[in-house]
Each structure stands twice: as structure tokens, then as C-alpha cells.
C-alpha positions as CSV (number, residue, x, y, z in Angstrom):
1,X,4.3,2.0,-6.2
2,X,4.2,4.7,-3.0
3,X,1.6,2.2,-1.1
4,X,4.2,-0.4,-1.5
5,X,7.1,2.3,-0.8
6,X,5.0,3.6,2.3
7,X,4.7,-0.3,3.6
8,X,8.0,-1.1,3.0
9,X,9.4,2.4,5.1
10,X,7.1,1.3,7.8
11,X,8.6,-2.3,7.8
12,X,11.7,-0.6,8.2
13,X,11.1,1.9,11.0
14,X,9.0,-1.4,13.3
15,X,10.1,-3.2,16.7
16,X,11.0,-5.8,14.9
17,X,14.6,-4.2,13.7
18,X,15.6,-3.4,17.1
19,X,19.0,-3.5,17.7
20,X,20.0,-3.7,13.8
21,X,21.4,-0.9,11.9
22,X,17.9,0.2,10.5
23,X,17.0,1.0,14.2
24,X,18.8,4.3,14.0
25,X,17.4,5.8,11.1
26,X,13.4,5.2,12.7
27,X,12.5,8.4,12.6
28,X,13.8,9.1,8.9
29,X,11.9,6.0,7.7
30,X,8.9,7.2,9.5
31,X,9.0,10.4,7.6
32,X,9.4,9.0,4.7
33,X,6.4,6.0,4.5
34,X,4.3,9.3,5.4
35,X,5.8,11.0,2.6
36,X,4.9,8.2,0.3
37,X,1.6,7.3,1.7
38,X,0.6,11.5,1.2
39,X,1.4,10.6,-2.8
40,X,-1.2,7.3,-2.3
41,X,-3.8,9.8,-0.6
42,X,-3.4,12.8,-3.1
43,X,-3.9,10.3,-6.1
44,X,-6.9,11.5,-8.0
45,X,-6.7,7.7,-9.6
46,X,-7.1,5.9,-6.1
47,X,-10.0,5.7,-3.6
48,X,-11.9,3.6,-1.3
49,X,-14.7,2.0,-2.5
50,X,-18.3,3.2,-1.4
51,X,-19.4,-1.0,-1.0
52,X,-16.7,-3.3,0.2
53,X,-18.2,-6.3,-0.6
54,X,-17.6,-4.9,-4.4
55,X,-13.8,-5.3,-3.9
56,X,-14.9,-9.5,-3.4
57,X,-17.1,-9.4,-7.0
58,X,-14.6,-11.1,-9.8
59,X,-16.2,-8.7,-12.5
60,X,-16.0,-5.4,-10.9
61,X,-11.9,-6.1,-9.1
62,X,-10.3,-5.2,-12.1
63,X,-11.7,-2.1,-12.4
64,X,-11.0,-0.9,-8.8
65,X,-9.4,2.3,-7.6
66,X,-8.9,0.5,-4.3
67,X,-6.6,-2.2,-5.2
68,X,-3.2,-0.8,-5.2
69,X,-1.4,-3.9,-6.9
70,X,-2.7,-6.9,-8.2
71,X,-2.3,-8.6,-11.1
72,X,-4.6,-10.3,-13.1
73,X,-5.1,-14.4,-13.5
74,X,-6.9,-15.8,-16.6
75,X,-10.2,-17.1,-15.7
76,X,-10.6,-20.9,-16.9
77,X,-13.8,-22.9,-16.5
């Protein structure tokens, strides 16, 4: 939830709301996607995985610490 958090503050404090009321809180938004992105980083339960190609492998995604969100489909032959 603070990866998501952290992405959504960042949409927020972007070029792309120039001139709209979000504009004027940038630096308040910036603060706080760091905030929430520090909660990602301190998470004992997340981490990068040591072989990205292993985040590709359909039996070993579930069990990754790298994938913030997903959810899971049912596998049908």
C-alpha cells in the first residue's frame, strides 16, 4: 500500500498538474511519496530480487518480495 501511496503522491506533485489546484501543494506531496516510499524501503518483507529474470518464472512470482501488488489468476491448461 505505501509503493502505491508513494506513486500516487508523485502523480500528484508532476508537470502534468500545472496550473490545477494540486500544483500548489508540490512540495507537500513530494515530502510525502518520500515518506511513503522510506516505509516500502524499511520493509523487512520487501526486496529486490538477486536474478531478474526470476520475477518472469510463473512458479517462483508468487512468492516474490519484489512484487508490490499483484494478484493472482488461476492457471488453466
Amino acid at each position: 500500500a505505501y509503493g502505491l501511496l508513494a506513486k500516487a503522491y508523485m502523480h500528484m506533485a508532476g508537470t502534468e498538474v500545472a496550473g490545477s489546484p494540486l500544483a500548489a501543494n508540490r512540495n507537500a506531496y513530494l515530502d510525502s511519496a518520500a515518506a511513503a516510499a522510506r516505509q516500502v524501503v524499511q520493509d523487512p518483507t520487501v526486496a529486490l530480487e538477486q536474478n531478474y529474470m526470476s520475477l518472469f518464472d510463473v512458479n517462483t512470482q508468487g512468492a516474490s518480495r519484489e512484487i508490490l501488488f499483484a494478484v493472482q489468476g488461476a492457471r488453466v491448461n
